[in-house]
Residue, then its C-alpha position, 0 to 999 in steps of 0.5 A: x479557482x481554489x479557495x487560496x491559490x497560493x496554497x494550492x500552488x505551494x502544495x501543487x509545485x510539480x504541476x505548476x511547473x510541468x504546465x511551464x515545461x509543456x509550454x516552453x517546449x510548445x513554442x520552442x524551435x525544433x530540436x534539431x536545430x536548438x540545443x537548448x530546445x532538446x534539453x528543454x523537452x527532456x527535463x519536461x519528459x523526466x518532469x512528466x515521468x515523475x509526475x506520472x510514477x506520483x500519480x499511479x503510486x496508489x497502484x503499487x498495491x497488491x490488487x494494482x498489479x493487474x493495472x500495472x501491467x496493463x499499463x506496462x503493455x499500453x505504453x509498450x505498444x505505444x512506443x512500438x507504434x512510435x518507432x515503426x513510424x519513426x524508424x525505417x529499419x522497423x518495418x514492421x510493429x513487430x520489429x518497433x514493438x522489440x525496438x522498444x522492449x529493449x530500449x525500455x527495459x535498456x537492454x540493447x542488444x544492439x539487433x535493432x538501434x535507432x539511426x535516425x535523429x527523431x528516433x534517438x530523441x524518441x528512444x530517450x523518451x522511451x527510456x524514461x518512460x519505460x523505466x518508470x513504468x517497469x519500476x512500478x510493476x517491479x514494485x507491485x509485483x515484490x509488494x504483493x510477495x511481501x503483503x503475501x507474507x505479511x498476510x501469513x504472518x498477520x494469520x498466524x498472530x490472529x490465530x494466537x491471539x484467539x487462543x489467548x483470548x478463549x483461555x481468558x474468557x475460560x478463566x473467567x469464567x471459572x473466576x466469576x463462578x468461584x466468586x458466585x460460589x464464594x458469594x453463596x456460602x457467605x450469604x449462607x454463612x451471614x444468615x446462619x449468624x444472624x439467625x442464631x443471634x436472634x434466638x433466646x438463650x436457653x437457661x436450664x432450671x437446677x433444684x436445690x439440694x435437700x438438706x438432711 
């Protein structure tokens, strides 16, 4: 138990009610025969596919990419598997796997479509399940074109940046040696006064002039 439930709750909302959602469409009647039922399981699904974008945001990066798509394509053969178990006019994985290819990316070409009620109420799940995990990989794929650029750009600047500071540190450079310079012919020029005020004044003696 966390130190204060409340708040974890409060921080935690989504969980909290997915956990009702898991629960309700548990002890729920089927869906075939409850409207109420479907609609339930539904919104728990769209609960789920949110909680799983959330989840998995880290991933929209450049090195999650390679994740993504390995996510995209287990979820993929899952729902293959589900429509060649649920669907008769699948009959084999192939033909599940293309069934939820275009259900997912919601193309419909209209060659394979569910017929029986299970597989409509899976294609649904289908739907959102796959939308939100392509959207993912979308996302990684146009993040890693952008962070590319923005890698690029970051070099030029860095680049730039380097020149500026080595002018700097050259004019520098040459400031403290003028000042060094500057430094020594004061120092010499200090001693050179100090020396000639310590040395006595000279006096030259004149004889006077002889009478005639």
């Amino acid at each position: 138990m966390p130190p204060h439930p409340g708040a974890h709750w409060r921080a935690n909302w989504l969980d909290l009610l997915l956990t009702v959602g898991l629960l309700v469409a548990a002890a729920a009647p089927p869906s075939l025969g409850s409207d109420w039922a479907l609609l339930v399981r539904l919104g728990v699904a769209f609960l789920t596919l949110v909680r799983m974008v959330w989840a998995l945001q880290h991933l929209v990066t450049r090195g999650g990419t390679v994740y993504l798509i390995a996510l995209a394509l287990v979820v993929l053969v899952f729902c293959g598997a589900g429509f060649w178990l649920l669907e008769p006019t699948t009959p084999t994985l192939a033909d599940g796997l293309w069934l939820a290819f275009t259900t997912a990316a919601t193309v419909g070409y209209g060659d394979v479509v569910p017929t029986t009620p299970a597989s409509k109420i899976f294609a649904v799940f289908v739907v959102l399940l796959g939308f939100g995990v392509l959207t993912l990989v979308t996302a990684a794929i146009a993040t890693t074109w952008i962070e590319t650029e923005e890698r690029r750009i970051e070099r030029e600047i860095l680049h730039d940046l380097r020149k500026q500071i080595g002018s700097v540190h050259a004019d520098l450079a040459a400031l403290r040696a003028e000042m060094r310079s500057a430094a020594r012919l004061q120092a010499v020029a200090q001693e050179a006064s100090q020396m000639s005020k310590r040395a006595p004044p000279r006096h030259q003696d004149r004889k006077p002039a002889e009478e005639p």
